[in-house]
N, C-alpha and C positions, 0 to 999 in steps of 0.2 A: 564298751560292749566287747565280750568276746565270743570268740568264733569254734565253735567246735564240733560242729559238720564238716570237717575233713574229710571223710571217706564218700559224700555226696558231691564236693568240690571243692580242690584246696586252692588258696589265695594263690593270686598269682606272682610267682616270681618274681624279685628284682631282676634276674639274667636273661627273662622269658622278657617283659616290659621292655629293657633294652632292646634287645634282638629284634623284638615285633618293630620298634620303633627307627630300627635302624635300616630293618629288609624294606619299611614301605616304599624307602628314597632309593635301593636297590634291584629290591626284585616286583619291582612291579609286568615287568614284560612278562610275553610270552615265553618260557625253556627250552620251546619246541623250535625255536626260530634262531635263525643264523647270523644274524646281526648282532652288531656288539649288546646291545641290552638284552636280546635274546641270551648271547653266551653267557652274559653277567649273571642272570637269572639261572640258566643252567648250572653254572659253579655253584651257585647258592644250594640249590636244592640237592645236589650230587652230595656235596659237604652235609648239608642235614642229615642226610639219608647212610649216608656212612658214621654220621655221630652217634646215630640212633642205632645201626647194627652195632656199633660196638658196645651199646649199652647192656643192647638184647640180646648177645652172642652169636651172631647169625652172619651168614654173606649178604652188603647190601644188594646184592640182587635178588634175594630175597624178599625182601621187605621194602612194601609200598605204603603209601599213607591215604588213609581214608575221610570222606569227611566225619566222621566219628569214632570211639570204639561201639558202639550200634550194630552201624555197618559196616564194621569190621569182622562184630561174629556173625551177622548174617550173611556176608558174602565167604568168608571161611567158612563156613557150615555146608549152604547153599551149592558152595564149589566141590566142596571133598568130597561129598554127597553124591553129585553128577558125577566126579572125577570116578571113581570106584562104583559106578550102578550095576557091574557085570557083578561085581564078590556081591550084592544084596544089596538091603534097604531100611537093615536094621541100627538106629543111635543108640548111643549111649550116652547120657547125659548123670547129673546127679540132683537130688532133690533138692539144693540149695544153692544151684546156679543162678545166675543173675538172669532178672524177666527175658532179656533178649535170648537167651540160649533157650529158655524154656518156651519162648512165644514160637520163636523156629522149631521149635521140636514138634508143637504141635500145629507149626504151617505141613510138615513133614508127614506127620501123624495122617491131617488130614486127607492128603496126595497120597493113601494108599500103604507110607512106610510106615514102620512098626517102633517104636521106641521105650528104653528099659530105663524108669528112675530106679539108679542107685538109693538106698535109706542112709541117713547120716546117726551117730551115736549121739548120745547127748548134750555133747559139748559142740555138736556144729559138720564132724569131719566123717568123710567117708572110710569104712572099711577096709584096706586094698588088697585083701581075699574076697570080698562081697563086688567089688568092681571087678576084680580079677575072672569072677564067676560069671559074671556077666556078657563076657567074652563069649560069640558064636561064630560058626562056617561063615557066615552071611553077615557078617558085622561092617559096616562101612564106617564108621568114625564114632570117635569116643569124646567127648568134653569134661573137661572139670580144669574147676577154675584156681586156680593157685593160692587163693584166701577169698575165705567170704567179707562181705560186705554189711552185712547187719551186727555182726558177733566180732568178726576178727581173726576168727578161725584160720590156722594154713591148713591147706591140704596137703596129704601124703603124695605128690604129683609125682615125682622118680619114682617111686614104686609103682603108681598108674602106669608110668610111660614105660616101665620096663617088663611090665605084663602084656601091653598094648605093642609093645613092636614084638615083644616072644609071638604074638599072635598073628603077625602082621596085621594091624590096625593104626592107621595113626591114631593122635592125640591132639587133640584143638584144646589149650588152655588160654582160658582169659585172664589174662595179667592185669589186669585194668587196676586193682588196687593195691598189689604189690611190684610192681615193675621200679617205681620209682624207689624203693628199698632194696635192690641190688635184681639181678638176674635167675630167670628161674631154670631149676636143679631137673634134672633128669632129660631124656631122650626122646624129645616131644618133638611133634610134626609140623605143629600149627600154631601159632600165639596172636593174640587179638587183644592190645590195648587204647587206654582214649588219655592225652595230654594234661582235661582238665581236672586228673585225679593226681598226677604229679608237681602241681602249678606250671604247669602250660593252658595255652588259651584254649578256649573252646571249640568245638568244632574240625576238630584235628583225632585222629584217631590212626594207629597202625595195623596191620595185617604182615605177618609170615608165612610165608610157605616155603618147609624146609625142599630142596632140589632133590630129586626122586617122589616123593608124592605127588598120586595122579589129583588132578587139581583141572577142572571145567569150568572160569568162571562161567557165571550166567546172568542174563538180560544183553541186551543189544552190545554188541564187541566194543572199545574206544581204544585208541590207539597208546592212551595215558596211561602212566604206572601199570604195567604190563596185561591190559586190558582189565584189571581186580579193583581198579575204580573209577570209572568214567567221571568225566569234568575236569575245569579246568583246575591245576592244583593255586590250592591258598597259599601261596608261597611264604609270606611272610609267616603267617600262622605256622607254618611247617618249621619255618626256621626256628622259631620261637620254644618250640615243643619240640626241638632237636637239642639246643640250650640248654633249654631250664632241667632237661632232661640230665644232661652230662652235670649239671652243675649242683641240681639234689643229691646226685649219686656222689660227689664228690663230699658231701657232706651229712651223707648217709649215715654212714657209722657214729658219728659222734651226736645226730640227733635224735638215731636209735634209741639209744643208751639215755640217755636224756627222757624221752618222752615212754620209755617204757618204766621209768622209774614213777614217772606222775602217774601214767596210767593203772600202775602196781599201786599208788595211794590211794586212787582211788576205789580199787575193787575190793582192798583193803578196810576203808573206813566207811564205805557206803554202808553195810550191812551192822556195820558198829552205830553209825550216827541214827538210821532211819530202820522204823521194826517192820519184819514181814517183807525183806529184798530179796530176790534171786536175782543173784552175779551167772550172768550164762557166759558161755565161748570157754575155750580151751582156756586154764589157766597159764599153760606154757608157751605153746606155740599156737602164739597170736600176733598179728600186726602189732608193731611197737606202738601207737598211738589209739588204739582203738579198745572199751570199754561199754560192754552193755549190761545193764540191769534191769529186772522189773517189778515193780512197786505192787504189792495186791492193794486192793480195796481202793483203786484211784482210777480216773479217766485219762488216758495219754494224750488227750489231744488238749485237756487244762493244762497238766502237768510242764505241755512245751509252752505254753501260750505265758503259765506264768514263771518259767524260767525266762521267756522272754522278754518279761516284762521285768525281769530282777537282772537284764543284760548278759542273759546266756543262750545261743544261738544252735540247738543242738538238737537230734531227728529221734523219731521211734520208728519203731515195726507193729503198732498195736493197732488191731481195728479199729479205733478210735478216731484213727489220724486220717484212718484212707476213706476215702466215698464210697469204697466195695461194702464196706462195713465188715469186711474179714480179715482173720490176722494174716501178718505176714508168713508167706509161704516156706520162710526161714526157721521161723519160728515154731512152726507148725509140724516141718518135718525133723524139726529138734526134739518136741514133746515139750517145750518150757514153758512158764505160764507170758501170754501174751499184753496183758490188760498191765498200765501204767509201763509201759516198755521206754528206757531211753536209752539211746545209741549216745557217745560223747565220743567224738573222733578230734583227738591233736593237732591241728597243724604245728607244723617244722615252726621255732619260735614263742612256743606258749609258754608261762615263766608259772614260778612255784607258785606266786600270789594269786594268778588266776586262778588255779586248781583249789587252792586254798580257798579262795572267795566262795567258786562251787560247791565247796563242802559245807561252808556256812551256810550257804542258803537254801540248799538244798533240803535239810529236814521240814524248815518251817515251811516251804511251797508243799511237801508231801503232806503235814498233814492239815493245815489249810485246807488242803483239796478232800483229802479224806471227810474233813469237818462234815464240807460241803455237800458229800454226797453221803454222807449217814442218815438214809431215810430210815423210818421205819421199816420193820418189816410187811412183807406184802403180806395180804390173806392168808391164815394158814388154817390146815383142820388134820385130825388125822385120821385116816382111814385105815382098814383092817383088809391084808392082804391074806390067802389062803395059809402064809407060813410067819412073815413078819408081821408087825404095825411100824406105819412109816408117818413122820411127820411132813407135811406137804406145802412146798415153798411157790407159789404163785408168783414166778417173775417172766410169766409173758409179755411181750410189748416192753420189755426193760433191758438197755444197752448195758454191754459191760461198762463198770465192774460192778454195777448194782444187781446182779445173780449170784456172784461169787459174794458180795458184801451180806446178803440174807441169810446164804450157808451158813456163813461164818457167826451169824449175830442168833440165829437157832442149833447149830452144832450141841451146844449144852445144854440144851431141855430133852435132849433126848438119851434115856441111860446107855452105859457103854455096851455096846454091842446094837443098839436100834437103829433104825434107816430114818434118811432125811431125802427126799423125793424133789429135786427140783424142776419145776418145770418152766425152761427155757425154748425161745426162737432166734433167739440171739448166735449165731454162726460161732462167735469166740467164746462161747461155752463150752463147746466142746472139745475144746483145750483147754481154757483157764481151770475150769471145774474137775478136771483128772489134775493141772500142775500144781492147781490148791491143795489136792489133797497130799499130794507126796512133798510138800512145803510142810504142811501140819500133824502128818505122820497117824492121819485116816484113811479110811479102805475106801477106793473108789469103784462100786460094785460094778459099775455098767451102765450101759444109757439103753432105754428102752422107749419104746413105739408113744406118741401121744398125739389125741386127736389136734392141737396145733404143737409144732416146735419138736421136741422132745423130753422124755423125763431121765434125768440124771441122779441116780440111785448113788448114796454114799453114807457109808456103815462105819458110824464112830466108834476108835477105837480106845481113845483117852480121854 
């Protein structure tokens, strides 16, 4: 079997395993207490906490540890927000932050303050004149995250953060996926990661807050980690995700280079071996391990099921996959098409045969699945519009990618320059059906009004 949902949670460490196993016979005591197990305990945790600032470049007094990175951006958020209530009440986040920055934004939204989604370009990353823009009088705290998570993306964050202090605002960036491939670049105020994305355990997460940022934690005071996370700490956990922490880093570089060369084969040969792929995310500056593609004319939630079943362990962003029934909100403020979407994340460790195997088996799952879902086309007739005649595709009640598959299977009965009218209620239609079209190099006229769903006008051009 292998593994390569990495960027969802990477194995854990040999130095992390160690560590956990060695604190439990150490630090089990109280930190807070003055007796020898006490102190014992306190050294431990003193030591963690200074291995992990120097990971992160920070003063350990800075940085406390949380039981997650969750609540790590909700109490960063939460806090800087209070801290600055006199400057306003305005966020600034970006459209492809991870769900906790955006679930806060709209706890925030709700309570009265006002918050600006930055757009991302097509490959995943924000502007940093359009975030710069977004800068006001009243701006209390800016977010963006150092690499996304679905794509791979890095963000432009020294440039954020060096608009964001011109302006005086700080900068809350989530490291959570790139923290364990070195230190993040620019003059940022706040950083919010979680251990079980660097192979540290679970349930461990840290928080910064650089010294001069006003900073309010909130909910009931605790005396622990500078009141920024109540309870008592997981000590061994902490140790462990202090570790594994120093000891990826220490083998950073050379597994870069490694697993950005696999990941380069694949973004390379996917679109050779299997027809109809988009390769999304920056081709350049991306996480060295991370790879997403999306398959037209397939189901993403077969597509995992039978990679699973051919011993490949690996996530999408396609409505398909999630019980909302909508695509990934990544994906969406991408503009790329969502429908057969798979994420392939590396772990530290993956050899050329695995990759290779993937490649092998990859075509014959896609089109397997396509096979499978080559119905018919639905009811069609066509009707006479005041200026066009459009031919009219009846895919109500039909989950992607079977709206995008009918397009595609009547496209050519209609001569070049005539309209194909889809009528879908399917939410990822309204992505797929505009990414199809700029995949096949047709005019996507516009989505118009229909008594259920909507109708998705597209004006063949070849």
């Amino acid at each position: 079997m292998s593994y390569f949902d990495a960027a969802s949670a990477a194995p854990l460490h040999p130095v992390a395993r160690q560590a956990l196993l060695a604190s439990l016979d150490e630090g089990w005591a109280d930190p807070a207490r003055l007796y020898k197990e006490g102190r014992r305990a306190r050294l431990l945790l003193d030591a963690a906490r200074e291995a992990a600032a120097e990971a992160v470049g920070c003063r350990p007094d800075e940085l406390v540890f949380t039981p997650s990175g969750t609540a790590a951006v909700h109490s960063g958020i939460a806090g800087a927000l209070a801290g600055r209530r006199r400057t306003g009440r305005h966020l600034i986040v970006s459209a492809v932050e991870h769900s906790s920055v955006l679930h806060t934004a709209e706890v925030h939204r709700d309570g009265g303050g006002t918050v600006t989604e930055v757009p991302v370009d097509r490959t995943g990353a924000v502007r940093p004149a359009e975030f710069a823009e977004a800068l006001r009088p009243d701006t209390a705290l800016a977010c963006l995250q150092s690499a996304n998570h679905e794509v791979g993306t890095l963000q432009p964050v020294a440039e954020a953060a060096g608009a964001c202090r011109a302006a005086g605002v700080p900068l809350l960036v989530d490291a959570a996926q790139s923290l364990g491939w070195g230190p993040v670049e620019g003059d940022w105020s706040l950083l919010a990661a979680s251990a079980h994305k660097w192979g540290g355990p679970s349930g461990v997460g840290l928080l910064v807050v650089r010294k001069g940022v006003r900073f309010a934690p909130q909910g009931p005071r605790d005396e622990r980690e500078s009141g920024r996370a109540p309870g008592f700490e997981n000590l061994p956990a902490i140790v462990a995700a202090a570790a594994s922490l120093r000891a990826v880093r220490a083998e950073a570089a050379q597994e870069a280079a490694r697993l950005r060369e696999l990941t380069e084969r694949i973004r390379a040969r996917v679109p050779a071996l299997v027809p109809d792929v988009e390769v999304v995310g920056d081709p350049e500056r991306r996480l060295p391990g991370v790879v997403t593609f999306s398959c037209l004319y397939v189901d993403g939630e077969t597509v995992l099921h039978e990679l699973d079943r051919a011993g490949f362990s690996v996530s999408s962003g396609s409505s398909c996959t999630s019980s909302t029934l909508t695509p990934s909100h990544v994906l969406r403020a991408m503009g790329v098409l969502s429908e057969g979407n798979v994420r392939v994340s590396l772990p530290p460790g993956t050899t050329e045969e695995d990759v290779e195997r993937f490649l092998a088996v990859l075509p014959g799952v896609v089109a397997g699945v396509r096979e499978k879902l080559g119905a018919p086309v639905s009811r069609t007739e066509t009707v006479t519009e005041e200026r066009d005649e459009a031919l009219v595709v009846d895919a109500l009640g039909r989950r992607c990618p079977i709206p995008v598959i009918e397009l595609a299977k009547v496209i050519g009965d209609v001569p070049v320059g005539g309209l194909v009218r889809v009528l879908a209620d399917d939410e990822a239609a309204r992505l797929d059906i505009p990414a199809w079209c700029e995949m096949r190099g047709q005019e996507y006229v516009g989505e118009q009004p229909a008594d259920r769903g909507a109708a998705y006008v597209v004006r063949r051009l070849s």
